[in-house]
C-alpha positions as CSV (number, residue, x, y, z in Angstrom):
1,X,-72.1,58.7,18.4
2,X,-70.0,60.6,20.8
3,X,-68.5,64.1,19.2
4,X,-65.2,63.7,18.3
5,X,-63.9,66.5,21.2
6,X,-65.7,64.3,24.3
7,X,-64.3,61.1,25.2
8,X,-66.5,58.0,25.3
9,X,-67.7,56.9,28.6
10,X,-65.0,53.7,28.0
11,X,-62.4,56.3,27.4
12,X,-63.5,57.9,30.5
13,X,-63.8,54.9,32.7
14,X,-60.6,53.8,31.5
15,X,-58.9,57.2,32.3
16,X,-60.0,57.5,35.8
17,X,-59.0,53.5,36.2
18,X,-55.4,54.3,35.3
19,X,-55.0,56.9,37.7
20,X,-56.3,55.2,40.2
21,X,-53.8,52.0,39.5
22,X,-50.8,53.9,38.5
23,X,-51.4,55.7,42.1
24,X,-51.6,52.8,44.5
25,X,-47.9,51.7,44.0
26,X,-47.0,55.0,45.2
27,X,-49.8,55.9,48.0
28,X,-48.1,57.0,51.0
29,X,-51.6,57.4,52.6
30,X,-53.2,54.3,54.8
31,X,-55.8,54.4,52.0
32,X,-57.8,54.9,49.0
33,X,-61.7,55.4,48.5
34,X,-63.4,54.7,45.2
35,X,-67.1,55.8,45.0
36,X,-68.9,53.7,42.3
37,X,-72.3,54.5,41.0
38,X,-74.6,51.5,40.5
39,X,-73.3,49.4,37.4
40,X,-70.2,51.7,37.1
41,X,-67.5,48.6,37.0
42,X,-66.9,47.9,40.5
43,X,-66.0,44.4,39.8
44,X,-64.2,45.2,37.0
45,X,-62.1,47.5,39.0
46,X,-61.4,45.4,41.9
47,X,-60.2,42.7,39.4
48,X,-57.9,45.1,37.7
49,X,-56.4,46.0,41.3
50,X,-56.0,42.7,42.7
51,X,-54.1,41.9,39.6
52,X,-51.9,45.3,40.1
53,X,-51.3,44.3,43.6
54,X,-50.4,40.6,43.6
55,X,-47.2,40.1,44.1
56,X,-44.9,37.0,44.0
57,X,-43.8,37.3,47.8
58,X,-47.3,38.6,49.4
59,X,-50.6,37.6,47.9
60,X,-53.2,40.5,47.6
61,X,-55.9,39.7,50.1
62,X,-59.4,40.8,48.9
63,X,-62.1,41.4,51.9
64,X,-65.9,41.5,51.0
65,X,-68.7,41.4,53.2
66,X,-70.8,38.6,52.5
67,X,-70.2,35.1,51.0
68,X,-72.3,35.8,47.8
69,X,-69.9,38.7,47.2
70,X,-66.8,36.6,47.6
71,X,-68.2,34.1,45.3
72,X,-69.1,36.5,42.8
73,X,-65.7,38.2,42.9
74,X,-64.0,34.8,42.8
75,X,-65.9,33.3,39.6
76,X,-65.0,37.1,38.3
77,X,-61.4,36.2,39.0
78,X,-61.2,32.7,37.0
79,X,-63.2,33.9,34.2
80,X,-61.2,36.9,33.3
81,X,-58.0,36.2,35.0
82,X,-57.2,32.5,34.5
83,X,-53.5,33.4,34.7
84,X,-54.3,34.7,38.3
85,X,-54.0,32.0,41.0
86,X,-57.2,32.6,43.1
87,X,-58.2,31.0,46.7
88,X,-61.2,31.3,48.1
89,X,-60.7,31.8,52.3
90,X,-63.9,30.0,53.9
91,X,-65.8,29.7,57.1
92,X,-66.4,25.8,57.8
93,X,-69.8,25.7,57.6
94,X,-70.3,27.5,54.7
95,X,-70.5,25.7,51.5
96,X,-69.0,27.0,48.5
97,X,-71.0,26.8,45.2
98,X,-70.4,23.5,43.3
99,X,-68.9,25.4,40.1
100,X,-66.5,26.9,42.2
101,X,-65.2,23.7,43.8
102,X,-65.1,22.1,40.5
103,X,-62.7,24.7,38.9
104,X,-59.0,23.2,38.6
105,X,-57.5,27.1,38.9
106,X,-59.2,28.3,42.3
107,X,-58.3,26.8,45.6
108,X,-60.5,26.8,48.6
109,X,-59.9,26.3,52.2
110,X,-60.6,27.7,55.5
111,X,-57.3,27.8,57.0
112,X,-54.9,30.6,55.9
113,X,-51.3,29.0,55.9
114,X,-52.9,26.6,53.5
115,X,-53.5,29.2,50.6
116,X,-51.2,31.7,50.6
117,X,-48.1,30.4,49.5
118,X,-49.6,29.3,46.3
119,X,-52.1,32.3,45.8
120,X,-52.0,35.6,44.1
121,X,-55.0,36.9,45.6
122,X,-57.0,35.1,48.3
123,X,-60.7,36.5,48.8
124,X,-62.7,36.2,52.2
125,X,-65.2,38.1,54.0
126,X,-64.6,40.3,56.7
127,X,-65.9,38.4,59.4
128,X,-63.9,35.5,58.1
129,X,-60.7,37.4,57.8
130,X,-60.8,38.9,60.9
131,X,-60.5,35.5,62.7
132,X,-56.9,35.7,61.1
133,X,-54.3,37.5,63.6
134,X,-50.6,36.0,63.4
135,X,-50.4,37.6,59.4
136,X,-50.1,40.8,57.9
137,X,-49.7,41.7,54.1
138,X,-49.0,44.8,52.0
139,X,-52.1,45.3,50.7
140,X,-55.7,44.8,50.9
141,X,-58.9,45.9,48.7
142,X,-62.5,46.1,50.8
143,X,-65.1,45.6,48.4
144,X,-68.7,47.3,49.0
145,X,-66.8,49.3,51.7
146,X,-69.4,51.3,52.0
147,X,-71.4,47.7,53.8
148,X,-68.5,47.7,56.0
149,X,-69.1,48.9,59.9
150,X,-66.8,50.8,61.3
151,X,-65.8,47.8,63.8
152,X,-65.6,45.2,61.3
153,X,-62.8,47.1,59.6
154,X,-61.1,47.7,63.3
155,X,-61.6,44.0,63.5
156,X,-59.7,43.3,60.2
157,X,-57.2,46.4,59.8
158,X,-54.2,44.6,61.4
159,X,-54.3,41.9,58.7
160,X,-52.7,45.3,56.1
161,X,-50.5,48.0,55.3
162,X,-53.0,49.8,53.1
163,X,-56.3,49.2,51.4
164,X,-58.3,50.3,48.6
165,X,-61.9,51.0,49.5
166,X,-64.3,50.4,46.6
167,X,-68.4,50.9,47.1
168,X,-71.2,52.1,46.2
169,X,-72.2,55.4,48.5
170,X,-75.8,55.6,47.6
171,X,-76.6,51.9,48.9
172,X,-77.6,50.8,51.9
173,X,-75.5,51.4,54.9
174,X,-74.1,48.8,57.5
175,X,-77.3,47.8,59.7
176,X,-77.9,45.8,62.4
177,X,-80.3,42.9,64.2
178,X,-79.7,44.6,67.6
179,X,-80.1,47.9,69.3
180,X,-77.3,50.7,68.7
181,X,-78.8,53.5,69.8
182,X,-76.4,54.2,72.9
183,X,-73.4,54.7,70.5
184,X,-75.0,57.2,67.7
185,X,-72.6,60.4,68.3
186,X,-69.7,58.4,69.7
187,X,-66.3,58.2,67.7
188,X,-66.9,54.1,68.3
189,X,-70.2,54.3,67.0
190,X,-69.9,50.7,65.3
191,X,-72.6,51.5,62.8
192,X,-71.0,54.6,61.3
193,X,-69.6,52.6,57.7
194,X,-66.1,51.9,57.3
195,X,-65.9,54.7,54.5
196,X,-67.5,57.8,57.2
197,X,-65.1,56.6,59.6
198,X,-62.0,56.5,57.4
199,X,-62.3,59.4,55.8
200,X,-63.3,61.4,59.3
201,X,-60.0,60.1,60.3
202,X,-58.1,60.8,57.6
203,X,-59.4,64.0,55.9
204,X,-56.4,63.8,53.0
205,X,-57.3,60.9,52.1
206,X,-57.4,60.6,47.9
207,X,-61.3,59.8,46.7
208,X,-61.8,59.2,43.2
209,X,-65.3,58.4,41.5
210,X,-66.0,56.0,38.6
211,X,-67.9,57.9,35.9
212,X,-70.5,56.5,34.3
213,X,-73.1,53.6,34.7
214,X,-72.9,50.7,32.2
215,X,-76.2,49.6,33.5
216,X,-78.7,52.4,34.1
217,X,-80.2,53.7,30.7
218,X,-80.1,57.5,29.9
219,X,-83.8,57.4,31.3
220,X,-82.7,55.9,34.5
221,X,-79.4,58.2,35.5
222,X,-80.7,62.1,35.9
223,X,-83.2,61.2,38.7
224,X,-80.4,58.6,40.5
225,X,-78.1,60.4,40.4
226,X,-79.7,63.7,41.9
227,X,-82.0,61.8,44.2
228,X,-79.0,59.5,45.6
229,X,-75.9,60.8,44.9
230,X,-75.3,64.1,46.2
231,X,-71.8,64.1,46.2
232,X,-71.2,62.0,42.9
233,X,-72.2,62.5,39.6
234,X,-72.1,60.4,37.2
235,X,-73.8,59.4,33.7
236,X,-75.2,56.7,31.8
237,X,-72.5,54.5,29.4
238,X,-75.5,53.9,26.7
239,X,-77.2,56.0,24.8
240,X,-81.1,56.5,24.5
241,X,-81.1,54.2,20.7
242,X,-78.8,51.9,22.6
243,X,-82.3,50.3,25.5
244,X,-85.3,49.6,23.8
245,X,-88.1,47.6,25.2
246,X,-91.1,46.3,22.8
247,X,-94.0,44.3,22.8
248,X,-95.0,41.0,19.9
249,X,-98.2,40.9,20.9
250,X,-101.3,43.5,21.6
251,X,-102.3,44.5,24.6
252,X,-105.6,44.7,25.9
253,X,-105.8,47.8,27.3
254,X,-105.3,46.9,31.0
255,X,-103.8,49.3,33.4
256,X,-100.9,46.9,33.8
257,X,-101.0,47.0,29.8
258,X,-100.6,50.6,30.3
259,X,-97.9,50.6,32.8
260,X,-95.7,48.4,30.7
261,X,-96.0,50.4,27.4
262,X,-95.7,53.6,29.8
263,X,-92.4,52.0,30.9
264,X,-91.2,50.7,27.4
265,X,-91.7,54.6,25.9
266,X,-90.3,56.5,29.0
267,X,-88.4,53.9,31.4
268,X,-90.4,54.6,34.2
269,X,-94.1,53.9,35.2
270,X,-96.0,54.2,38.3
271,X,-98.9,52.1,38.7
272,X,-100.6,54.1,41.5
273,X,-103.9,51.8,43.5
274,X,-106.1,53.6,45.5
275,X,-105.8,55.0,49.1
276,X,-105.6,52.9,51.8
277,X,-103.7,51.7,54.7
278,X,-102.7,47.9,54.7
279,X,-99.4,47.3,56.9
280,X,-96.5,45.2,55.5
281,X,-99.5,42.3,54.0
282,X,-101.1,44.0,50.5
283,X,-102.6,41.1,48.8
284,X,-104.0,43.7,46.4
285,X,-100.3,44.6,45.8
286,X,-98.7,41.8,45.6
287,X,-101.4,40.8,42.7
288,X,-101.0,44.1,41.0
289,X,-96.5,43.6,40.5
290,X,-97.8,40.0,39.7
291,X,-99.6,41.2,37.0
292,X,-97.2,43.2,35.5
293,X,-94.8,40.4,35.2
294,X,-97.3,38.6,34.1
295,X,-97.8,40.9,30.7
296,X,-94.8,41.2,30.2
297,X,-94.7,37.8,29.4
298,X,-97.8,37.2,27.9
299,X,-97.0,39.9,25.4
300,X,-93.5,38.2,24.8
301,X,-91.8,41.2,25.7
302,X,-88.1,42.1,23.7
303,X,-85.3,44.0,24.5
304,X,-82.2,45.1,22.5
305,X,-78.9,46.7,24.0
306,X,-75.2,46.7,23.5
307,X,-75.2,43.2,24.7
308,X,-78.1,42.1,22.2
309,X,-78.5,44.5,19.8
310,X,-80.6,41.7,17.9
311,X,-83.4,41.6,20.5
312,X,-83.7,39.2,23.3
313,X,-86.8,38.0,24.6
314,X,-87.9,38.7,28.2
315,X,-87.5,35.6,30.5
316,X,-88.8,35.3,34.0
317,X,-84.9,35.4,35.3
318,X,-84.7,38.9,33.6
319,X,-87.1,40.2,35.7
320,X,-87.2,41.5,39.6
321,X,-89.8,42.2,42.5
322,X,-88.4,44.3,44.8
323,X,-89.6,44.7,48.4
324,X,-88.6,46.2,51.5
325,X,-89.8,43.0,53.6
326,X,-88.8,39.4,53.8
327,X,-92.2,38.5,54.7
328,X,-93.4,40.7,51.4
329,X,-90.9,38.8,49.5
330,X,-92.1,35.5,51.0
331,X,-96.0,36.2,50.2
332,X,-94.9,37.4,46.4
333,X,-93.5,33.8,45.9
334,X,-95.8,32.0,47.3
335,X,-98.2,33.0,45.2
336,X,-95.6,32.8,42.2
337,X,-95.7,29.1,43.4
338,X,-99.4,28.6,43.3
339,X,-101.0,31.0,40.5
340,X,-98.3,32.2,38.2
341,X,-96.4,29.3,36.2
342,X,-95.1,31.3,33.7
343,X,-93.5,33.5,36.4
344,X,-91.0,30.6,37.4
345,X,-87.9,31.8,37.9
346,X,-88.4,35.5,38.6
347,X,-86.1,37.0,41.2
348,X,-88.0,38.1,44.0
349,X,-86.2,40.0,46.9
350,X,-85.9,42.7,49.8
351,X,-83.3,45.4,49.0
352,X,-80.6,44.1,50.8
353,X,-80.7,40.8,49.0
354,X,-80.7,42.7,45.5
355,X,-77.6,45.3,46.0
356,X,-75.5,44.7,43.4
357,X,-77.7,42.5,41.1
358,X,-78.4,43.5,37.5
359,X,-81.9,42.9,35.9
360,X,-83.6,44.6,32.3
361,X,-86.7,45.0,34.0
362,X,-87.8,45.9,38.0
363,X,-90.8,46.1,39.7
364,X,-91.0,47.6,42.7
365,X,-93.5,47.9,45.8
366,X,-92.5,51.0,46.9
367,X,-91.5,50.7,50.8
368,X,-93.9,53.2,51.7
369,X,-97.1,52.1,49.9
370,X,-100.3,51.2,52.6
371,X,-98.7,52.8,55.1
372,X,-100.1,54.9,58.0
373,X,-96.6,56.0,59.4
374,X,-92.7,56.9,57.8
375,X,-90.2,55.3,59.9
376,X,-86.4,55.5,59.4
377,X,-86.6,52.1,57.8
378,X,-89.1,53.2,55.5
379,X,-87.8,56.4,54.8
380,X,-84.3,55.0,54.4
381,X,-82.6,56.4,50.8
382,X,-79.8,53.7,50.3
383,X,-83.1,51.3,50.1
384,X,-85.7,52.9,47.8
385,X,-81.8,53.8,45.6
386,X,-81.7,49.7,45.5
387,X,-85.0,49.1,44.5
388,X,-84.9,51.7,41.9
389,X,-81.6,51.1,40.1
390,X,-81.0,47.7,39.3
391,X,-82.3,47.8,35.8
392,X,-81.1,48.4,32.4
393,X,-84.5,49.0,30.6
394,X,-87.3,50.0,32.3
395,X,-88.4,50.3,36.1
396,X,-92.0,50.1,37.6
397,X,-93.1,51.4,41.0
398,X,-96.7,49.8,42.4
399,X,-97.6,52.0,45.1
400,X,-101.0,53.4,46.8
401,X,-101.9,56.7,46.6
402,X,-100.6,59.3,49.5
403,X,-97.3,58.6,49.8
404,X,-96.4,62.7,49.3
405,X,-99.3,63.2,51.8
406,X,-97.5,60.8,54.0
407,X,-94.2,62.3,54.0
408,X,-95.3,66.1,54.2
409,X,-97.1,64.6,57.7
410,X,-94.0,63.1,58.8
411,X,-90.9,65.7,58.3
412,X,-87.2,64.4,58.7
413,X,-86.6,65.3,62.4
414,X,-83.5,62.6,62.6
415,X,-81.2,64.2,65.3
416,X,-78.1,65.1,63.6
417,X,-74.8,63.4,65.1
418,X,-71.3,64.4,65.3
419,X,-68.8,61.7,63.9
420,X,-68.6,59.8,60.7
421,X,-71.3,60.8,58.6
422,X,-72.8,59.1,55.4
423,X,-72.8,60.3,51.7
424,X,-76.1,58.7,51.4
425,X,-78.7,61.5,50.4
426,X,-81.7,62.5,53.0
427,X,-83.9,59.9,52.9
428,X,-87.3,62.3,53.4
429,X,-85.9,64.4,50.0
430,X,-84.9,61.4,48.1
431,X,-88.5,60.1,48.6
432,X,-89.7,63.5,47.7
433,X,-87.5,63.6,44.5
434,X,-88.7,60.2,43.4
435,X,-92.3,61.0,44.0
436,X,-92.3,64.5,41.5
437,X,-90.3,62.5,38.9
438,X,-93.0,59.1,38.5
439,X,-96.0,61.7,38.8
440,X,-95.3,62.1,35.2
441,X,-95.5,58.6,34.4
442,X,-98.2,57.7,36.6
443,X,-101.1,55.1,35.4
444,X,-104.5,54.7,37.9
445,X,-105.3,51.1,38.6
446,X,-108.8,52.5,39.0
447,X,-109.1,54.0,35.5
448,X,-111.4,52.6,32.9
449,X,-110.0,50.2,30.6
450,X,-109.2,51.8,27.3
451,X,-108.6,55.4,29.4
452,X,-105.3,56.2,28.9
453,X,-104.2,57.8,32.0
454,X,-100.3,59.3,30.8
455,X,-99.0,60.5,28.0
């Protein structure tokens, strides 16, 4: 239980959430910045604000970045505000999800003068709000801000007054599919995030951070939040009784029987397969996060949490393969598809696919396993900060040994340029940080079965 002279983490999220309300009807700045932690109540927060800011003359627009996020946000909106009239703003020729058109409370069209006078909050991405330019409301909240380039939100700041920006700082920043290599250092750099840029600009602006994770387990938080987030702290909502992961069936003494235990005990485990350099393709890999999924299901894994404190068995939709490669993701399911039945309906995705998703267990081919060289991409710390904290119970790295080897051979040497710069911790010494933490949860896939290889 929490001591009687600390507050609980819900009387701490809900402190910092009232002054961040109770301040926006009296911001004089252009802006507001919320950092959030993974699984800190974003959502939550954004739903709380749209509802503070709707008002009966001027809806409160609400600007994501992609159309999975605006769907998300508007399902959010009718399930825990029905009394909130919600429209969804659309591109034509995207097709919103069939239990969103079906709901009688939510409105959906892709022309503006249709939905505003009869909505409280209308919710759009940014490239589809930007194509608006004869309107302009009080207020606006940017969701994922920290997604947002620096031109898209130049693009869509004529459409408000001000805006609360709410994202997650240790995720992946804005990227590109084309070369942007003649702006770095520029004050137009278009790839500097919306957040750098703003707050460059506007170096009063008020920040406030949400406090604690509601997803991350006690395990999980320590090593996030010093590896990724530098310039926010924040702990874990649960305590260590609160996460357990357990087994109904023996295992054989595999080193993916090992790995999963290790993981259960400890909520971490490296399986670690010998040296070798593969490129992007790792069949060997691929088999090896395979058969950890696999265990976990043959030994009819359970997990207990706030949410079930009863137990719930482990299905494949609670579980996540996380790459950094579409292709890697491509080959996973394909042989999901052909050898692994019971794995039906596992999530299997790069990094930018699983920012902000939730799972109870991940497994994760680290992006630098098999590799000869350490490029940015690779190195990249708002990626391997995805991949390694989307769970609530227990997260598994498969990687080949030499990683640290790797990285001590290829030293940061990113120029440094002047402008807006990220909160996103140095990729080389996030790597690093990551690294020394699972080398005490480490299990060989060469070791003999029966050897246990961590303690």
């Amino acid at each position: 239980m929490t001591p009687p002279h600390q507050p609980s983490p819900q009387q701490r999220m809900d402190t910092v959430a009232r002054a961040i309300l109770e301040q926006l009807p009296r911001l004089t700045h252009p802006g507001l910045v919320v950092d959030s932690p993974p699984g800190a109540g974003k959502s939550t927060l954004v739903a709380q604000a749209a509802v503070a800011l709707a008002q009966s003359s001027a809806p409160c627009v609400v600007i994501a970045q992609t159309n999975s996020q605006v769907d998300h946000l508007v399902r959010r909106f009718a399930r825990h505000h029905p009394h909130l009239r919600t429209a969804r703003l659309t591109a034509t020729e995207h097709t919103v999800p069939h239990d969103l058109q079906a709901h009688p409370g939510i409105r959906i069209g892709p022309r503006i003068e249709n939905l505003e006078k009869t909505a409280d909050v209308i919710v759009g991405t940014a490239m589809k709000w930007a194509t608006v330019t004869d309107r302009r409301w009080p207020w606006a909240i940017i969701d994922e801000a920290y997604q947002m380039r620096s031109d898209t939100l130049l693009w869509t700041a004529g459409i408000f007054d001000q805006a609360l920006f709410v994202g997650d700082p240790g995720q992946l920043d804005p990227f590109s599919q084309v070369e942007t290599n003649r702006f770095q250092g520029l004050s137009h750099d278009p790839m500097n995030s919306a957040v750098a840029v703003l707050l460059a600009n506007n170096r009063d602006l008020p920040v406030h951070s949400l406090p604690v994770s509601w997803r991350l387990p006690p395990s999980a938080v320590p090593l996030i939040s010093d590896a990724f987030y530098p310039s926010t702290s924040f702990h874990a909502a649960s305590r260590e009784a609160d996460r357990t992961l357990t087994f109904s069936i023996t295992g054989m003494r595999t080193p993916a029987d090992e790995v999963i235990e290790h993981a259960a005990r400890t909520g971490w485990a490296l399986l670690e397969l010998p040296a070798r350099i593969t490129g992007q393709h790792d069949i060997e890999a691929f088999q090896a996060v395979l058969g950890i999924a696999e265990r976990l299901r043959a030994r009819r894994a359970i997990t207990t949490c706030e949410e079930n404190p009863e137990g719930h068995v482990l299905l494949p939709g609670d579980i996540a393969i996380g790459t950094a490669h579409r292709s890697q993701a491509h080959h996973i399911r394909a042989l999901v598809a052909r050898q692994y039945p019971q794995l039906h309906g596992i999530t299997v995705d790069t990094a930018n696919r699983l920012q902000g998703c939730e799972f109870r267990i991940t497994i994760v081919l680290h992006p630098l396993s098999g590799r000869g060289d350490a490029s940015a991409f690779h190195l990249e710390a708002g990626r391997l900060c995805v991949l390694t904290s989307r769970h609530r119970h227990a997260c598994i790295v498969v990687a080949r040994v030499g990683i640290a080897e790797l990285l001590d051979t290829h030293p940061s040497n990113d120029p440094v340029h002047p402008g807006g710069a990220s909160k996103v911790a140095d990729g080389w010494e996030a790597n690093h940080a990551v690294l020394a933490h699972l080398a005490e949860h480490t299990v060989h896939a060469r070791a003999r079965l029966g050897r246990r290889t961590c303690q």
